[in-house]
GUMAR-474777 format. One record per atom (N, C-alpha, C): residue in one letter; x, y, z. Coordinates in steps of 0.1 Angstrom, whole numbers, plus 5000, padded with zeros to 4 digits. Layout:
% GUMAR-474777
AXYZ...
//
This chain:
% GUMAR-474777
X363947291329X365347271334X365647121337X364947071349X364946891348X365246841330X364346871322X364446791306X366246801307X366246931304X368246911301X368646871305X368646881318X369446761329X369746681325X368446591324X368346431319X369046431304X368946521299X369446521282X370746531284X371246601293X372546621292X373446501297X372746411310X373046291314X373246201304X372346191298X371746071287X373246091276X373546201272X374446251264X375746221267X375846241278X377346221287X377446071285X376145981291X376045861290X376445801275X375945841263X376045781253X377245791247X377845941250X379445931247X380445901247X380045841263X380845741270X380845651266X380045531266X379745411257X380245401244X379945481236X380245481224X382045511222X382445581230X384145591234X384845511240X384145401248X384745311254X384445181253X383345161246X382444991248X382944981229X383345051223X384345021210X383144991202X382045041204X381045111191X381145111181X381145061166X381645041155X382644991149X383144901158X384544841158X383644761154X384844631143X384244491141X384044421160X383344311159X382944241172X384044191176X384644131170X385744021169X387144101171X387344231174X388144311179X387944391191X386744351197X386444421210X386744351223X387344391231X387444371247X386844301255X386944231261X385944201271X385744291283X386144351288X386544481293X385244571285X385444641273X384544681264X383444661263X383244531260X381644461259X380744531274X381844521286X380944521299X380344671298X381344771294X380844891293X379844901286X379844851273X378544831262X376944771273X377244681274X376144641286X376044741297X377044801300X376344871311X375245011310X375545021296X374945151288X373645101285X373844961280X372044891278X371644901291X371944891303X371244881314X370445051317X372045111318X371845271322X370645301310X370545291298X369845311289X368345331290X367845211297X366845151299X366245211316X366745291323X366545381332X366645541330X367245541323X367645691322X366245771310X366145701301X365145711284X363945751292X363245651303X362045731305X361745851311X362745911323X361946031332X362446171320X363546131312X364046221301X363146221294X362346111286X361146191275X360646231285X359746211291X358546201299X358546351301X360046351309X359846561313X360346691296X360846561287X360346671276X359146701273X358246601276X356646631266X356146711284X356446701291X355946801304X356046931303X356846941294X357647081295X356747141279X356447031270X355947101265X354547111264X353647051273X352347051277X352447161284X353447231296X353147331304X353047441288X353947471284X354047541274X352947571265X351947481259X350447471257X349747511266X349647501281X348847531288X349047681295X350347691293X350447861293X349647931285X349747881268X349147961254X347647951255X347147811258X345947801256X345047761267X345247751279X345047711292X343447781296X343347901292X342648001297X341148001286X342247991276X340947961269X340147871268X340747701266X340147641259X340347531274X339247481276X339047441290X339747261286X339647241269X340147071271X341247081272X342247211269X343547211272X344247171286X343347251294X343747211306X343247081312X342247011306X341746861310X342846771304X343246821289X344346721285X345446731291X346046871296X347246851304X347146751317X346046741322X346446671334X346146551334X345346491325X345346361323X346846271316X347446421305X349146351302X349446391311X349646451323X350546451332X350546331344X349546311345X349446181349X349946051345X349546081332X350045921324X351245961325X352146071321X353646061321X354646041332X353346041350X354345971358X353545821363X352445771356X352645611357X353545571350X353945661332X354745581321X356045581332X356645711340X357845691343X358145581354X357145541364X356945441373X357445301369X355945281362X356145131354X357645091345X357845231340X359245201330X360645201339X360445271352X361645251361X361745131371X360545021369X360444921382X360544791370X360244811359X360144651350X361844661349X362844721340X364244701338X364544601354X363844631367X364744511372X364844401373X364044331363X364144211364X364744161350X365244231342X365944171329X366744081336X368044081349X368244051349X368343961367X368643881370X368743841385X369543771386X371243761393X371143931399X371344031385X371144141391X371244251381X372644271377X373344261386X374844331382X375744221371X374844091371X375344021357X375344051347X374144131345X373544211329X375244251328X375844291329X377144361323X378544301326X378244161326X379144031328X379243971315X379843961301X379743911290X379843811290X380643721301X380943581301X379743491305X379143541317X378043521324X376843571325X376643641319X375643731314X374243631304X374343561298X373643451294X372943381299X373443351308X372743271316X371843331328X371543431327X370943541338X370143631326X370143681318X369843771314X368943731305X367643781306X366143731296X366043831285X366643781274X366743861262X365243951252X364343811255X362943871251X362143941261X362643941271X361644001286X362144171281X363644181279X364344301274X363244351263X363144271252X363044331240X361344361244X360744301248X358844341253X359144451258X359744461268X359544621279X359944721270X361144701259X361844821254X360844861243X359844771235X358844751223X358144851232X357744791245X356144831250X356845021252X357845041256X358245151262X358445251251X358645211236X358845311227X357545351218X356845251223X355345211217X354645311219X354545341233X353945411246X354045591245X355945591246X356445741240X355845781227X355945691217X355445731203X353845751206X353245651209X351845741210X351445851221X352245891232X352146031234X353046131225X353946101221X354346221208X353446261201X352446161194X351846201184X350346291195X349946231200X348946301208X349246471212X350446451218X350946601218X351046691205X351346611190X351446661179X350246711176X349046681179X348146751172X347146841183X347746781196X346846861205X346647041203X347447071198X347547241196X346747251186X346447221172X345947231161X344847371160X344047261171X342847341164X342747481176X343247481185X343547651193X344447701183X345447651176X346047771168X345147841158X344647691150X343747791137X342747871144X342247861154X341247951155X341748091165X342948141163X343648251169X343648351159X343048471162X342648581152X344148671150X344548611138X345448641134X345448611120X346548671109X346548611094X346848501095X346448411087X346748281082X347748231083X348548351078X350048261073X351248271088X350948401098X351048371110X350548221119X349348241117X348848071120X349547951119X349947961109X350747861101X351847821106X352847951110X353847961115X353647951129X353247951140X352847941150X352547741154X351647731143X351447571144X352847491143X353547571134X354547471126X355547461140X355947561145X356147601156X355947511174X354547481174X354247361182X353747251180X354547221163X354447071160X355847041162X356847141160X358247101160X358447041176X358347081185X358247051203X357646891199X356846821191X356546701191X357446631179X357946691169X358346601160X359446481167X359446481174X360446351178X359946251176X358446261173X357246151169X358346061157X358446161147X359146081134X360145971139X360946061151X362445981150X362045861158X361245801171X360645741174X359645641167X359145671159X358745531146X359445511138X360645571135X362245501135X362545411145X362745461153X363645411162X362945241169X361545321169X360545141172X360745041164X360745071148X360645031139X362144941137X363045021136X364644901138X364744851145X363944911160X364744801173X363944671169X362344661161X361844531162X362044461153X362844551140X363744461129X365044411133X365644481137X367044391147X366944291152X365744331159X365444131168X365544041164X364844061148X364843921144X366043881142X367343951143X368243891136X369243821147X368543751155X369343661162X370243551158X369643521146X370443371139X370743431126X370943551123X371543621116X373343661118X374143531119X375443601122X376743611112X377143711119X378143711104X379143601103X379543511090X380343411092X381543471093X382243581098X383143611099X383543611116X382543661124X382343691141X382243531142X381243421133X380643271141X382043191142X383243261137X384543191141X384543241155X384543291158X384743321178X384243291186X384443201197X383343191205X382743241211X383343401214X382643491218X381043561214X381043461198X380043541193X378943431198X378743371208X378043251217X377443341225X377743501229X377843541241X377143671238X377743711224X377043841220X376243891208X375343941216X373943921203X374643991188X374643901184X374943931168X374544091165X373644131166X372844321167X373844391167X374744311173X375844461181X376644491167X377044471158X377644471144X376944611141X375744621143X375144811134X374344851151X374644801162X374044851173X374345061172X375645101167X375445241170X374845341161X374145271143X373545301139X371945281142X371645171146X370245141151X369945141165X370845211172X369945231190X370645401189X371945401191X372645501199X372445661190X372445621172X372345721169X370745791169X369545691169X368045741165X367945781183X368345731191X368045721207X368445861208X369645911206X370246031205X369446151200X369446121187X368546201177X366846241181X366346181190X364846171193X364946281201X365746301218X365446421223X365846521221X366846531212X367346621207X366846691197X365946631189X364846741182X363746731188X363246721198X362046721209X362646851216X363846871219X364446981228X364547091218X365147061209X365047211199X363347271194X362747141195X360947241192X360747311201X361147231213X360747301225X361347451227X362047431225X363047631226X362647661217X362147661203X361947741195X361247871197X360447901207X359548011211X360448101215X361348051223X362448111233X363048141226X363548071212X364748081207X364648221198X363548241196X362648341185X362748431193X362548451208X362348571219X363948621212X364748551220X365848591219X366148661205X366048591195X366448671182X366248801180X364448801184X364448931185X364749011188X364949031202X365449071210X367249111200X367749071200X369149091198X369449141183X368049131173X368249221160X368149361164X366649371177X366349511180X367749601181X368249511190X369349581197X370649591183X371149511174X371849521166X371149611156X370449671153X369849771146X369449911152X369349921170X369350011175X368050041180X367149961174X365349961177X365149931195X364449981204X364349911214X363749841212X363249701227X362349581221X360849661225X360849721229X358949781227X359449871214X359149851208X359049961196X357650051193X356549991197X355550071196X355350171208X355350151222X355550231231X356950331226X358050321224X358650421221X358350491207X357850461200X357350541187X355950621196X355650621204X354750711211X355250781220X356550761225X357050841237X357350921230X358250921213X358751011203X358351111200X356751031195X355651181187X355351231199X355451191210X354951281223X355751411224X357151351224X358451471227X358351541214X358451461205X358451581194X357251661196X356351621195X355151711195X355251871208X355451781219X355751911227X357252001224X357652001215X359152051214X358152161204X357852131194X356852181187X356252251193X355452271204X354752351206X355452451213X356052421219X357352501226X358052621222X358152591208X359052631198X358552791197X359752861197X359253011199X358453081184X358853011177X358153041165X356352981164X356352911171X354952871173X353952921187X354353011190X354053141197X353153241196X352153291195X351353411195X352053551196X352253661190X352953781194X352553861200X351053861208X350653941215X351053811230X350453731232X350853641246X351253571248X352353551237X353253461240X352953261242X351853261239X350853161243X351553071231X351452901233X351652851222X350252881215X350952851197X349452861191X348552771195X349552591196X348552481197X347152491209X347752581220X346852561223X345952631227X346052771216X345152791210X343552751207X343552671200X343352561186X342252491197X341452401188X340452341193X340852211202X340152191215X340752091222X340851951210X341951851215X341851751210X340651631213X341051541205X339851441208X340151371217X338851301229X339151281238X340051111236X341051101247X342051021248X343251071242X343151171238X344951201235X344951301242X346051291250X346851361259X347851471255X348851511263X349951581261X350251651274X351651551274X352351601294X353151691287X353051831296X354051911291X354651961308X355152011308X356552081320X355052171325X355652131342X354752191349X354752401347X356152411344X356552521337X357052591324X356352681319X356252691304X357452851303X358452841297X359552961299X358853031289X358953141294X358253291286X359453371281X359253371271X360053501266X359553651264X361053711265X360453871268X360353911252
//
């Protein structure tokens, strides 16, 4: 529950920005008003990103350690050694953003913002911080592997099951995206468009911002949000089930009631006046040779006799 939270914040946050700091708009048509909201998203950004992954991949280590916990004793050594690292990652990544800027509340000053704000101190913490996430994604990606294959089951169950708790990590992919542009963007400091280098505003604002909502807001977006859908997938499958049973009429135990069935039928059967003796009235069944031992048969403490 925390994960969503944060995902849902994060979401609200990005919406906002992106509807008000004029996101996709040429540069040279944005606000200064605008700009500050855009910076204030890079700030919020850079607080909010860590305790959000951090408690997706929590959520899905508990999840592993429910499945495999019991059995396999490195499951539970690896959960707590990530759980550890995922509240130094959240620590260290919540106390460095303070100093991008001194004072802080300039970071989202466009005019004055320059002269306070350390552009490469930014870009190290945010490198080191995606760096970090990506290599626990992938760790999480194969931690299941080998407890799935060896689960006595068909293969192609296996399969499905793996594929299953690799999806809960695939955010790995969108994350060596997302590393990958943020450290090709950088370079493009002295990359400006000669159409923005007519304004002097463009003195002020990192040239980046021209594809910033294709290279931060949409892969930043896109990462916990297929991290969140692996994760429900198990859930997501409960539920389905669950709701074919019921649109088909099956209950969800189906094998317990297929035995409650042959039980009733069977005693209705024996019941049955045609299946009766004509001297005692006795069912024939039981008659008949006892059954084998473990099968039962509850019948009515009272059996109606006919005359």
């Amino acid at each position: 529950m925390p994960a969503y939270l944060f995902y849902i914040g994060w979401t609200a946050m990005a919406a906002y920005v992106n509807l008000h700091a004029g996101v996709g708009k040429p540069l040279w048509e944005i606000t200064v008003p605008e700009y500050s909201v855009w910076f204030k998203g890079i700030i919020g950004s850079a607080w909010l990103y860590p305790p959000m992954s951090a408690l997706i991949r929590v959520s899905i280590l508990l999840f592993y350690r429910r499945m495999f916990g019991k059995a396999y004793k490195f499951i539970n050594f690896a959960f707590w050694i990530l759980l550890a690292l995922q509240a130094i990652y959240v620590i260290v990544n919540s106390i460095l953003p303070i100093f991008i800027c001194r004072p802080l509340y300039k970071a989202w000053h466009p005019i004055e913002r320059p002269k306070y704000f350390n552009n490469w101190y930014y870009y190290w913490i945010e490198v080191a911080m995606y760096s970090t996430s990506m290599a626990f994604d992938w760790i999480i990606l194969v931690l299941p592997v080998y407890p799935v294959l060896k689960l006595h089951m068909p293969f192609r169950k296996r399969v499905g099951i793996a594929v299953i708790f690799m999806l809960g990590a695939a955010a790995s992919i969108v994350a060596c995206y997302k590393l990958g542009i943020f450290v090709e963007q950088m370079t493009r400091f002295y990359q400006v468009n000669p159409e923005w280098a007519k304004y002097e505003m463009s003195l002020l604002i990192p040239p980046q911002f021209d594809e910033y909502g294709k290279t931060f807001w949409i892969p930043s977006q896109l990462e916990p949000t297929v991290a969140l859908i692996g994760t429900s997938l198990p859930a997501i499958r409960s539920i389905f089930t669950k709701t074919e049973n019921a649109n088909t009429g099956r209950p969800y135990f189906s094998t317990k009631a297929r035995n409650l069935k042959s039980a009733e039928t069977s005693t209705q059967h024996i019941l049955h006046p045609s299946n009766k003796t004509a001297s005692t009235g006795i069912p024939t069944s039981l008659n008949s040779e006892p059954t084998k031992r473990g099968n039962y048969l509850e019948l009515h403490d009272t059996i109606p006799l006919t005359t």
